[in-house]
C-alpha positions in Angstrom: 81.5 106.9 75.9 83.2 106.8 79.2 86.9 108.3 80.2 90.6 106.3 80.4 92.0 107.7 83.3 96.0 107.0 84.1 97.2 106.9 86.7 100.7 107.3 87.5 103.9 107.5 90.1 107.3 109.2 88.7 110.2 110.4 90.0 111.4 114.0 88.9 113.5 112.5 85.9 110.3 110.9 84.8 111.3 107.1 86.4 107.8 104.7 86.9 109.4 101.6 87.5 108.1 99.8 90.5 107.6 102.4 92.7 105.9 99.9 94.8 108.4 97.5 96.2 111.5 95.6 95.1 109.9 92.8 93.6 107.7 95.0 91.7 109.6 95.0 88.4 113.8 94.3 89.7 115.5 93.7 86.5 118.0 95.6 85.9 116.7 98.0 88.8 118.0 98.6 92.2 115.4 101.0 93.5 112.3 99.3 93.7 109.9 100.7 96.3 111.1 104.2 95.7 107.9 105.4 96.4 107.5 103.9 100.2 109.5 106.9 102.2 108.0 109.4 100.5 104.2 108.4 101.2 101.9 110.9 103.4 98.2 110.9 104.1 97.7 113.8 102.0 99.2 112.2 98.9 97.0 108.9 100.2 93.9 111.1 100.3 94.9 112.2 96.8 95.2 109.1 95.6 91.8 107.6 97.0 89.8 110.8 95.7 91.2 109.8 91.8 89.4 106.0 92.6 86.2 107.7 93.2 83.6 106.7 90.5 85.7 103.7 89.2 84.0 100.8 87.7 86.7 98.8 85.7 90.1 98.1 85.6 92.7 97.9 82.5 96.0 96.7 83.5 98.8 95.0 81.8 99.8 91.3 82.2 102.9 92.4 85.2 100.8 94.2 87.0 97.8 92.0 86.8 99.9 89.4 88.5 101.0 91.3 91.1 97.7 92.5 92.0 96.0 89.3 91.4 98.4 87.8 94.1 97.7 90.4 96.6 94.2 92.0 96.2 92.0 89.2 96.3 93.1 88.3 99.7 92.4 91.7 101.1 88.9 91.9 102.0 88.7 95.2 104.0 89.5 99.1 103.0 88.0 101.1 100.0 90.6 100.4 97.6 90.8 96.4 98.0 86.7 96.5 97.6 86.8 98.3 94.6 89.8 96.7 93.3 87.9 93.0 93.5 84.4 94.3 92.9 84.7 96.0 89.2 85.6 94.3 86.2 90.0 93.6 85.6 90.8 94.0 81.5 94.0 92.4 81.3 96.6 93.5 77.8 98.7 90.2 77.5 100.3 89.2 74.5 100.2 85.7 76.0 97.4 83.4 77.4 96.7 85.0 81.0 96.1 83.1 84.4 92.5 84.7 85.3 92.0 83.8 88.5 91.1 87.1 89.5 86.9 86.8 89.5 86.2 89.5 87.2 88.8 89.3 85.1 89.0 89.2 81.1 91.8 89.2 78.6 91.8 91.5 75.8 92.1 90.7 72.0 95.0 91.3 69.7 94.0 94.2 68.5 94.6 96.6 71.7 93.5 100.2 70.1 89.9 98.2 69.4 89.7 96.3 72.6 90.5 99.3 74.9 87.7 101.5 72.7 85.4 98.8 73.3 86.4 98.8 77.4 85.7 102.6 76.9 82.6 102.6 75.2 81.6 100.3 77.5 82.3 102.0 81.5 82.3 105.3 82.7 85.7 105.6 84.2 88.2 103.2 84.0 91.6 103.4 85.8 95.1 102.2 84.2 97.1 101.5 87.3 100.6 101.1 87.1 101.2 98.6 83.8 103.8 101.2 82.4 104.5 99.4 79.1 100.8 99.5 78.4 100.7 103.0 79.5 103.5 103.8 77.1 101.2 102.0 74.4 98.2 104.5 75.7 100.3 108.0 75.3 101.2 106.9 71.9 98.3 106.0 70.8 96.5 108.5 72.4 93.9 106.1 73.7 93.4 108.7 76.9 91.9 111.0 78.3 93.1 112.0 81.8 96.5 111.4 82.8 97.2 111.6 86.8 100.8 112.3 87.5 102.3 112.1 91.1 105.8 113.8 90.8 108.1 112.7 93.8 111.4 114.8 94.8 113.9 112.2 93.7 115.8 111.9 90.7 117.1 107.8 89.7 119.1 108.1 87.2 118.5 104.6 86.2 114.5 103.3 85.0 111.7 102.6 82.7 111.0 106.1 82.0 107.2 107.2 81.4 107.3 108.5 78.0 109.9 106.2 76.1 111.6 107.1 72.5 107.9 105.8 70.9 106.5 109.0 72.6 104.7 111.2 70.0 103.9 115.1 69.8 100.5 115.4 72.3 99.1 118.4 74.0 98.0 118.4 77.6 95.9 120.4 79.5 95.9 120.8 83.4 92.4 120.1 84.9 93.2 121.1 88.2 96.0 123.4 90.2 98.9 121.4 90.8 98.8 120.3 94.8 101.6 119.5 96.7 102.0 117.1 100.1 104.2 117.7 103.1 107.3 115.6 101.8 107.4 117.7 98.3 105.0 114.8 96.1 103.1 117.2 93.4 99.9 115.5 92.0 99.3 117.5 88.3 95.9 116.4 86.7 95.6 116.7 83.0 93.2 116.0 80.2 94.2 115.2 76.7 94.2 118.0 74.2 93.4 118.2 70.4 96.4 119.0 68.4 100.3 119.2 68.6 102.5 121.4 70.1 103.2 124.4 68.4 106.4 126.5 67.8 106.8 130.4 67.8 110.0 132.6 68.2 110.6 134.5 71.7 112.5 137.4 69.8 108.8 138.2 68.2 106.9 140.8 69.3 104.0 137.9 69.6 106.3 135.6 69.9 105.6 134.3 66.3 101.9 132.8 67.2 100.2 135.3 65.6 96.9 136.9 66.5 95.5 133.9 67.6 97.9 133.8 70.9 
């Protein structure tokens, strides 16, 4: 069985709407492209070590588009050959446009289709697509979760983890690292279990032996 790795951009109030460019998701959202000023080759480097090993793609239908207008025509740098060499999974509730060689729509049944994808490659990415995402952290169908945390806060934004979000533990894989303009990238893997409660005026603060 191989790993679902996330991968995700968010603003310090937990924003991941279009962090790519205005016409990335606009509805309702004047800040698309949020992400542009604060890029720097460290958080670049970051971001091409987390593609290393990839061979597929799962992406919803938005981002599909988006990337099914732009990558294709890109035939040099790492990213654009790995982006149109592995196999695209695509979550649509509607009948998708596949021109994208390599590309497949999955079935109704999204927790079976994305165990299948799975079972079925080694490392797949979910890039961008944060309504499927959201679908993923409820449904616990993860296993890594890459967060880049930029030194903004919108106000205003699909949020990561919307009201659907559901009790999960997390652990961090790697030290957080930071870039030049303040971007933290935190690595974590999903964790069995719930959170758990105690009481900070205990002297074990009411977790018991087990601590």
């Amino acid at each position: 069985m191989g790993l679902i790795h996330i991968e995700l951009f968010a603003t310090l109030d937990l924003v991941g709407q279009a962090p790519g460019g205005p016409d990335e998701d606009p509805e309702g959202f004047p800040f698309g492209g949020w992400q542009a000023p604060l890029l720097h080759e460290v958080t670049g480097a970051q971001i091409a070590a987390a593609y290393e090993g990839t061979d597929a793609l799962l992406l919803g239908r938005r981002t599909y588009d988006l990337f099914a207008s732009y990558w294709p025509h890109q035939k040099e740098g790492e990213i654009a050959e790995l982006f149109n060499s592995v196999p695209k999974y695509v979550a649509s509730r509607g009948r998708a446009d596949l021109s994208w060689a390599g590309s497949t729509q999955l079935g109704p049944d999204l927790a079976a289709a994305v165990r299948e994808v799975r079972d079925r490659h080694r490392n797949v990415k979910v890039v961008g697509s944060l309504n499927l995402v959201q679908t993923l952290l409820r449904e616990k169908l993860f296993d890594r979760l890459d967060l880049w945390l930029h030194p903004i806060v919108l106000g205003v934004g699909k949020k990561v983890f919307d009201t659907g979000a559901v009790p999960t533990n997390l652990t961090l894989l790697h030290p957080p690292a930071a870039s030049p303009t303040g971007t933290v990238h935190l690595r974590y893997g999903l964790a069995e279990g719930t959170p758990r409660t105690g009481d900070m005026s205990a002297p074990d603060r009411g977790l018991g032996d087990d601590a």
